[in-house]
TISEVEX-356163 format. One line per 5 residues: number of its first residue (from 1); their letters; for each residue x negated, y, z of C-alpha. Coordinates in nm, 3 decimals. Layout:
BEGIN
NUM = a = X,Y,Z | ...
! end
This chain:
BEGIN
1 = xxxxx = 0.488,-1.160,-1.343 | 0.195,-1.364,-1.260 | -0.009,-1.001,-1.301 | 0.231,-0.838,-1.008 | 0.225,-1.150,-0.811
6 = xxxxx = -0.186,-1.148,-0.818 | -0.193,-0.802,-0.751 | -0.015,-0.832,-0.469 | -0.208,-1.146,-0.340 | 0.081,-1.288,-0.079
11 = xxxxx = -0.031,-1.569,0.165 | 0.314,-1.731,0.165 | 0.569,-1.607,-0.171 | 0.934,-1.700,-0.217 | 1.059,-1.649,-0.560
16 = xxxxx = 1.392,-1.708,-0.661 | 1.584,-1.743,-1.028 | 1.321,-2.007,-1.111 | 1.481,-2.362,-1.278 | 1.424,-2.618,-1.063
21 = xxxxx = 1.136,-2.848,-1.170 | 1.077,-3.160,-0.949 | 0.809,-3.289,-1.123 | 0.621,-2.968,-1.077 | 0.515,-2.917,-1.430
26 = xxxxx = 0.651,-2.484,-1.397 | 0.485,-2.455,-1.042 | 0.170,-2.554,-1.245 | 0.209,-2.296,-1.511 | 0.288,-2.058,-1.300
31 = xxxxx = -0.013,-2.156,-1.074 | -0.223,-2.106,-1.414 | -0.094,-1.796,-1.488 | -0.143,-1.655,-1.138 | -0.506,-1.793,-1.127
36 = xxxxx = -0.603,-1.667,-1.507 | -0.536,-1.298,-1.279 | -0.803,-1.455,-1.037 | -0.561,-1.523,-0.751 | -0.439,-1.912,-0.620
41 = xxxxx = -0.150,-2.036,-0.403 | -0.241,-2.379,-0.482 | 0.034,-2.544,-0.251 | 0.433,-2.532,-0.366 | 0.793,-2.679,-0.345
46 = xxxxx = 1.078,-2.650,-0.499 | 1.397,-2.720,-0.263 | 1.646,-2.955,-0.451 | 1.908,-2.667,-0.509 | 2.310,-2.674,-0.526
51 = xxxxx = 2.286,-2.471,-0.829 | 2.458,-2.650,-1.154 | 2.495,-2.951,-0.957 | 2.794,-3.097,-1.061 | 3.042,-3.159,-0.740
56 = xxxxx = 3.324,-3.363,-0.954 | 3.541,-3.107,-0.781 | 3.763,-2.835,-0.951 | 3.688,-2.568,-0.744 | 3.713,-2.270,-0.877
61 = xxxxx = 4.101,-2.347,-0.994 | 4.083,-2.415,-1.346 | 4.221,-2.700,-1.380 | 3.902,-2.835,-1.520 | 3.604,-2.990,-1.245
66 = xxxxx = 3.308,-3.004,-1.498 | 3.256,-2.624,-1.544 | 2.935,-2.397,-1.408 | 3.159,-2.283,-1.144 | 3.272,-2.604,-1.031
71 = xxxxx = 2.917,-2.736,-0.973 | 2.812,-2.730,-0.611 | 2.653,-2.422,-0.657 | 2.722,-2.197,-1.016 | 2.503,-2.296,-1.285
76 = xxxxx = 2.555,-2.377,-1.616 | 2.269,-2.698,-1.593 | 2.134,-2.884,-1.329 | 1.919,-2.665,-1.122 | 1.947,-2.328,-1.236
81 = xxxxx = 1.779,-2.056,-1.119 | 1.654,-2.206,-0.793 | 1.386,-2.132,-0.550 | 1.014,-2.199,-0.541 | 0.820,-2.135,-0.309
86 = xxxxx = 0.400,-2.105,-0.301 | 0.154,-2.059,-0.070 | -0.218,-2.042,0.032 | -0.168,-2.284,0.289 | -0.018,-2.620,0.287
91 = xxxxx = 0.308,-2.691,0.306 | 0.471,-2.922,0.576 | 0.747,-3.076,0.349 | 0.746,-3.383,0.561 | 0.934,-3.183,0.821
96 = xxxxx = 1.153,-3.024,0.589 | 1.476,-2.897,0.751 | 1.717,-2.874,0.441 | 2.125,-2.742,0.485 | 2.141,-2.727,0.107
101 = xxxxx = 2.420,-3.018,0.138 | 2.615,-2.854,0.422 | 2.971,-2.827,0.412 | 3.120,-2.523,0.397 | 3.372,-2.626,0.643
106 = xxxxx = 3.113,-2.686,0.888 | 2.970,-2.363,0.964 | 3.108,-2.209,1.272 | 3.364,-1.954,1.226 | 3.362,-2.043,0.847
111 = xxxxx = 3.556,-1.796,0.616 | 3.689,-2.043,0.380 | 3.870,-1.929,0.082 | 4.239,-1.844,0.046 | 4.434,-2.159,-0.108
116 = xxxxx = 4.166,-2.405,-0.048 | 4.258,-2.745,-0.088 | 4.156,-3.071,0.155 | 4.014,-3.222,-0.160 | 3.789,-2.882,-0.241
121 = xxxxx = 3.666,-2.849,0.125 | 3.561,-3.221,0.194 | 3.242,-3.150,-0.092 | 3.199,-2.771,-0.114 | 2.902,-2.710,0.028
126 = xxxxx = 2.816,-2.371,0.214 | 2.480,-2.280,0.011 | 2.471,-2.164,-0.350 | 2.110,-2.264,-0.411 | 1.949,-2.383,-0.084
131 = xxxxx = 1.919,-2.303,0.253 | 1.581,-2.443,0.388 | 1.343,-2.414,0.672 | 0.974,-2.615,0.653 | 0.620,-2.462,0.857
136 = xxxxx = 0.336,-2.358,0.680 | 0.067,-2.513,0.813 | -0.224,-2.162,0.913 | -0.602,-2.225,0.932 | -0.573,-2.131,1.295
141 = xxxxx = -0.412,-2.522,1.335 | -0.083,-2.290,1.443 | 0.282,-2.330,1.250 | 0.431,-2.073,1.063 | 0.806,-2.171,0.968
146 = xxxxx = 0.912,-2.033,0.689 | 1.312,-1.999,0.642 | 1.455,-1.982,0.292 | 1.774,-1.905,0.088 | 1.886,-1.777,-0.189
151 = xxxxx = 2.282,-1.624,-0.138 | 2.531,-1.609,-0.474 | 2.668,-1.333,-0.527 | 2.954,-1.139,-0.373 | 3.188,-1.139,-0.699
156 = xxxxx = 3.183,-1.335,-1.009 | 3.420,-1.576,-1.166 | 3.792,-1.614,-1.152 | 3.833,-1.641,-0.754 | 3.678,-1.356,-0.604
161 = xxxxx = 3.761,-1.456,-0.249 | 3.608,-1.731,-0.268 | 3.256,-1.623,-0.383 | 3.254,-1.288,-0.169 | 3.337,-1.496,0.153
166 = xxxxx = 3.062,-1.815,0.068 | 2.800,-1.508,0.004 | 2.919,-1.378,0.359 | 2.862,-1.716,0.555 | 2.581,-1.820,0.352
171 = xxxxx = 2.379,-1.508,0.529 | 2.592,-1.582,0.859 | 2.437,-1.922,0.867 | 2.106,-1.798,0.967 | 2.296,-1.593,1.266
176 = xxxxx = 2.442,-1.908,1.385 | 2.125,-2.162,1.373 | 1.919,-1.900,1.496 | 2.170,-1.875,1.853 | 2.162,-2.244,1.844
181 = xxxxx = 2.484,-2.279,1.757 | 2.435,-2.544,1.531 | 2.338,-2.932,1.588 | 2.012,-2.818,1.492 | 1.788,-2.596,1.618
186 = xxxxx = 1.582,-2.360,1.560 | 1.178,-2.369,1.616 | 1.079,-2.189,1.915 | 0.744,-2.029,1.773 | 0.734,-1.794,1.556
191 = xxxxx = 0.869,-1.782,1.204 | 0.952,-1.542,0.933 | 1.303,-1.549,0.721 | 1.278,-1.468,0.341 | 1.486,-1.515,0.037
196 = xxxxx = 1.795,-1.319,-0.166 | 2.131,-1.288,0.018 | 2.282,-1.090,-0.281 | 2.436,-0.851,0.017 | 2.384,-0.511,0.130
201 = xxxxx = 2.392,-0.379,0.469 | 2.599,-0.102,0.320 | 2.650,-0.094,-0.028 | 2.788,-0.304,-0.259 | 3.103,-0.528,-0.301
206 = xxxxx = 3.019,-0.767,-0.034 | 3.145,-0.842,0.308 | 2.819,-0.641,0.436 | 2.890,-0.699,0.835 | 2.712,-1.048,0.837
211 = xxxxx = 2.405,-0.865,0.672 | 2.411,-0.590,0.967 | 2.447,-0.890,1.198 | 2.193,-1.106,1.092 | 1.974,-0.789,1.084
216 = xxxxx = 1.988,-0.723,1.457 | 1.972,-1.065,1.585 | 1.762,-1.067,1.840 | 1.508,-1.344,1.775 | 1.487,-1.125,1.432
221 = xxxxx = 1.319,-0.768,1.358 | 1.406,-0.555,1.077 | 1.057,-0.388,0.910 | 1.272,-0.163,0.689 | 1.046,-0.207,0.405
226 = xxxxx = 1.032,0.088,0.170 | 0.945,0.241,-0.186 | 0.952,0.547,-0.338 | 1.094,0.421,-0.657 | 1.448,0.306,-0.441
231 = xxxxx = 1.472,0.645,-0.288 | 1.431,0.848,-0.643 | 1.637,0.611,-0.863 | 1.980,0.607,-0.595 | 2.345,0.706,-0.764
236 = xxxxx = 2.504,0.933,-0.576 | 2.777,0.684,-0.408 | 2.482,0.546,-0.215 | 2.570,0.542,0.166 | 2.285,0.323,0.316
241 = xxxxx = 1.884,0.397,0.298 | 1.811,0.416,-0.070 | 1.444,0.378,0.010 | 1.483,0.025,0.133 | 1.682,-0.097,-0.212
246 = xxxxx = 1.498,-0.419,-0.365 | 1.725,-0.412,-0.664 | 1.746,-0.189,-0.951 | 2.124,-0.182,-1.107 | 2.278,0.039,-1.353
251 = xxxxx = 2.453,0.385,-1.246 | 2.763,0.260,-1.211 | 2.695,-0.054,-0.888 | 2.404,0.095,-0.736 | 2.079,0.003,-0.609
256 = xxxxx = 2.105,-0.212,-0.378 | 1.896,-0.353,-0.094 | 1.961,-0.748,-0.142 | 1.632,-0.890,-0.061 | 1.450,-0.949,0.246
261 = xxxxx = 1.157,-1.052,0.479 | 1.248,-1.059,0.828 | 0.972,-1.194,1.079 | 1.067,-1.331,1.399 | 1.057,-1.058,1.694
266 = xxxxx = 0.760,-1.208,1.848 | 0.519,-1.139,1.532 | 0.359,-0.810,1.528 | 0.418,-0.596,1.176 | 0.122,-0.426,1.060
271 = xxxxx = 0.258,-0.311,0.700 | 0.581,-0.385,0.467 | 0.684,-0.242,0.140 | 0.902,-0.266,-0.150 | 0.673,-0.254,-0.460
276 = xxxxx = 0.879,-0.017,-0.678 | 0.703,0.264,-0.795 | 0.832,0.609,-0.919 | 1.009,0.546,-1.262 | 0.724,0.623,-1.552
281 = xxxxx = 0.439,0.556,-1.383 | 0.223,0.232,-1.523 | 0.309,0.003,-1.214 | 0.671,0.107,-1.292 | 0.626,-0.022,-1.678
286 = xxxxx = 0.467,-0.339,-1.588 | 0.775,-0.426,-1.307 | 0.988,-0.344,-1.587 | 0.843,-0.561,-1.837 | 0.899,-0.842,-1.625
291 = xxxxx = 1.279,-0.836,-1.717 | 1.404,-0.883,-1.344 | 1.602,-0.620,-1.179 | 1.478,-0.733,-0.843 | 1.177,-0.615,-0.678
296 = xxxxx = 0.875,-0.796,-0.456 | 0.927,-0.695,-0.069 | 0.592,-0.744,0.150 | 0.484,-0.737,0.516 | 0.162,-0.816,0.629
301 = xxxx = 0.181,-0.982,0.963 | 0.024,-1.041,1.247 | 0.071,-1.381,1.507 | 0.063,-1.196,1.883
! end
C-alpha cells in the first residue's frame, strides 16, 4: 500500500477501513512506510468514528444490545475500520465540523427504518463511520475544506431495510448541508468531497437515486474518473459506466463504482483517474497484493 500511495504522491489522501488509532501510533507507521518509498504527508487525523461503538441500544432486533450490529456504527471493536486522513499540508482540526454523532432522525426527509422503535431512534446516529468536514490549510494562505465519509453498506445483517436506507441518507446528507438545509452550513469557498458511500449510481443493491442526486448538485461537479481495468473486468449485468467502477467484486455483484472525489464546481479539473490497470499487467499485481477490493480515485486540481 504505502508503494501505491507514494507512487501516486496525493497532496490531500482519504483512506478508509483503517482502525481507529487516537494516539496516532498507525498514522506513524504508515507515515514510515510511505516515506521509506521517498514520499511524506506528514500531517493526519483520524475522525473519532461510530464504527463498533457500542450504543447500549438493540438495534438491529435481536433481542440482544451488545452485538457488532448494535454498536453505533457495525463493528465488532471499538473503532473498526475507520477513516484517516493525511496530507501535505496542515490540517485545521481546530475547526473541525464533525456529524459523526448525528441522529438519524434528524436529517431532513430521513428514511428511517420500518418498525423502528422511540427507544432505537433517540441514539441511532445517521453515520456508520463519520461524516466530517475540516480545511486544509494551502501554502497560498487559502482554505481548502475537505469533506469526508465513509457510507456502510447497502445490505448486511438481519434488517436489510434498515442498512440499505442509513447507506441512502448517509450520502443524502451531503445533498442537504450542501443546500443549507441544515443548522449548519456549508463553507462558501471552495472545497472538495471524498470518501466511500458504498452506493452506485446504477448498480448494485442500493437505493442509488441519492448517489445520482448528490452527483448533480450544483455546488458539486462530477470528473467521471476512469480506468481501463473497470471497463475490461465488467459482468455483463452492468448497466452504468464500467470505466468509472472503483471496486473490484466477484462475477456474481459486479464492479461497482462506490468511491469518489467530487470537487466543488468552482475548482477547475485538470486530470482524474481510477488507478486500476488492465488485469496482468505489474501495476495490476501490486493493487492486488494489497488485499483491498477498492481502488485509489485521483484528480489533480486546480483553485480558479
Amino acid at each position: 500500500m504505502a508503494q501505491v500511495i507514494a507512487g501516486l504522491a496525493p497532496d490531500i489522501l482519504v483512506l478508509s477501513g483503517v482502525d481507529y488509532d487516537p494516539r496516532g501510533h498507525t498514522s506513524a507507521a504508515l507515515n514510515a512506510l510511505i516515506a521509506a518509498q521517498g514520499y511524506d504527508l506528514p500531517h493526519t487525523f483520524a475522525p473519532t468514528p461510530n464504527a463498533g461503538m457500542p450504543s447500549g441500544v438493540d438495534l438491529n432486533g435481536d433481542g440482544m444490545a451488545h452485538g457488532a450490529d448494535d454498536a453505533h456504527g457495525y463493528g465488532a471493536y471499538a473503532g473498526a475500520r475507520a477513516l484517516l486522513l493525511l496530507s501535505r499540508y496542515p490540517l485545521a482540526t481546530d475547526r473541525l465540523r464533525d456529524f459523526t454523532q448525528m441522529l438519524w432522525r434528524d436529517l431532513p426527509g430521513a428514511m428511517l427504518f420500518t418498525g423502528a422503535t422511540p427507544e432505537q431512534l433517540a441514539v441511532h446516529r445517521l453515520s456508520s463511520i463519520a461524516h466530517v468536514a475540516l480545511p486544509v490549510l494551502l501554502p497560498n494562505g487559502a482554505d481548502l475544506w475537505l469533506l469526508a465519509y465513509h457510507a456502510g453498506p447497502p445490505l448486511f445483517g438481519n434488517h436489510p431495510d434498515r442498512n440499505r436506507n442509513r447507506n441512502h441518507d448517509e450520502s443524502a446528507f451531503w445533498s442537504h448541508w450542501l443546500s443549507g438545509e441544515l443548522a449548519d452550513k456549508p463553507p462558501l469557498g471552495p472545497f472538495v468531497l471524498a470518501g466511500g458511500s458504498n452506493l452506485d449510481p446504477f448498480d448494485g443493491d442500493g437505493l442509488s437515486e441519492a448517489m445520482r442526486r448528490l452527483l448533480a448538485h450544483p455546488r458539486l461537479q462530477d470528473p467521471r474518473p476512469t480506468s481501463p481495468g473497470g471497463a475490461a473486468t465488467a459482468n455483463a449485468d452492468h448497466i452504468g459506466p464500467a470505466e468509472q467502477d472503483t471496486a473490484a467484486w466477484d462475477e456474481k455483484q459486479g464492479n461497482l463504482r462506490v468511491s469518489y472525489v467530487l470537487p466543488s464546481s468552482d475548482m477547475t479539473v485538470l486530470g482524474s483517474g481510477v488507478l486500476w490497470p488492465l488485469p496482468g499487467t505489474p501495476l495490476d499485481d501490486l493493487l492486488t497484493a494489497t488485499g483491498s477490493a477498492h481502488k485509489p480515485v485521483w484528480l489533480d486540481l486546480s483553485l480558479n
